[in-house]
C-alpha positions in Angstrom: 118.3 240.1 104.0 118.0 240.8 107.5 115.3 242.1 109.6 115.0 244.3 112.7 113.0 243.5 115.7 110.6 246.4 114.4 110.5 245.3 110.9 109.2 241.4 111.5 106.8 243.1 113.9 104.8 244.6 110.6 106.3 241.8 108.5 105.0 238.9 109.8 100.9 239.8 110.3 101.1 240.8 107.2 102.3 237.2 105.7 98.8 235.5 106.8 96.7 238.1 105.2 98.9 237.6 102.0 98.3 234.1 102.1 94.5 234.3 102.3 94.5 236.8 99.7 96.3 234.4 97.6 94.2 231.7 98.6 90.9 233.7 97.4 92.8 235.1 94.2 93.3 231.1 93.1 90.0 230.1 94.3 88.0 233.0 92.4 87.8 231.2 88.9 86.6 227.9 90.6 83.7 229.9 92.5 82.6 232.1 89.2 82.7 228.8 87.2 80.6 227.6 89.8 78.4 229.8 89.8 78.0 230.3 85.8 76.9 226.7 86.0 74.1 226.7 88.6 72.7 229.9 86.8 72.9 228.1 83.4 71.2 224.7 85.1 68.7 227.6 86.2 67.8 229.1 83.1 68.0 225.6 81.3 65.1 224.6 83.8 63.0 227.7 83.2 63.4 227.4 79.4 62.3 223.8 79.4 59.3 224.8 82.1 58.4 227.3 79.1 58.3 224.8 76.3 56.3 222.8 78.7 53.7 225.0 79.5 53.8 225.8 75.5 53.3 222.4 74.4 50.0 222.5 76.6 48.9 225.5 75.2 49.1 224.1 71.8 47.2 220.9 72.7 44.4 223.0 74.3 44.3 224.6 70.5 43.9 221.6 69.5 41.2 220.3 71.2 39.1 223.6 70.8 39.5 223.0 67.3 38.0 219.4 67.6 35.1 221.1 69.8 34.7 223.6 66.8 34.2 221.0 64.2 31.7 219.2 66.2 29.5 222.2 66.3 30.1 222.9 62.5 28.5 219.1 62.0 25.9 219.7 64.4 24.4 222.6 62.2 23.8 225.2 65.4 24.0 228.9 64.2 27.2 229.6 66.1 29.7 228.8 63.7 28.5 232.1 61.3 29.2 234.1 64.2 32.8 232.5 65.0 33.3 232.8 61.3 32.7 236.4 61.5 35.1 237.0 64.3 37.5 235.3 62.9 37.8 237.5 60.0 37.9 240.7 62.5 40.9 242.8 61.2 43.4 243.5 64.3 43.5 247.3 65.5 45.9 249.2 63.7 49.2 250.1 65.6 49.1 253.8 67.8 52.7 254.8 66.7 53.6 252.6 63.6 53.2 253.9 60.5 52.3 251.8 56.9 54.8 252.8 54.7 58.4 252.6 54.5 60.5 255.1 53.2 63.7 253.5 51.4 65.8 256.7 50.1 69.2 257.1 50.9 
């Protein structure tokens, strides 16, 4: 196959910019994989900052609880009041309704 003066002209420019584009086409999958694991490392250290700050919550349960029972032991008044909150019934939902309907 021979080439003319004019031909190699276009031809040969063009030979670089095909070799980077083959360059990025093999290097694509490496990046993405790449990237897939630092956003996966990411989310793995927001989930665990989560369960964390969970855990903490629980414990702070835990000790109100213990705070609770001292004040039950005590004899104070406050615990008929707490009692009564606590058996507050939650506000019914605007849009959900109480029944379900099962025909077909």
């Amino acid at each position: 196959m021979s080439f003319k003066a004019v031909e190699l002209q276009i031809a040969v420019p063009r030979t670089s910019e095909a070799g980077r584009y083959q360059n990025e086409a093999q290097q694509r999958p490496v990046i993405d994989q790449n990237l897939l694991a630092e956003q996966t490392a990411k989310e793995a250290n927001e989930a665990r900052q989560r369960s964390e700050a969970l855990d903490e919550t629980a414990h702070t349960d835990v000790r109100d609880g213990q705070s609770r029972n001292k004040e039950q032991q005590s004899g104070s008044n406050e615990p008929e009041v707490t009692s009564a909150l606590e058996t507050v019934k939650p506000a019914e939902h605007p849009y959900k309704g109480k029944h379900i309907d099962l025909s077909l």
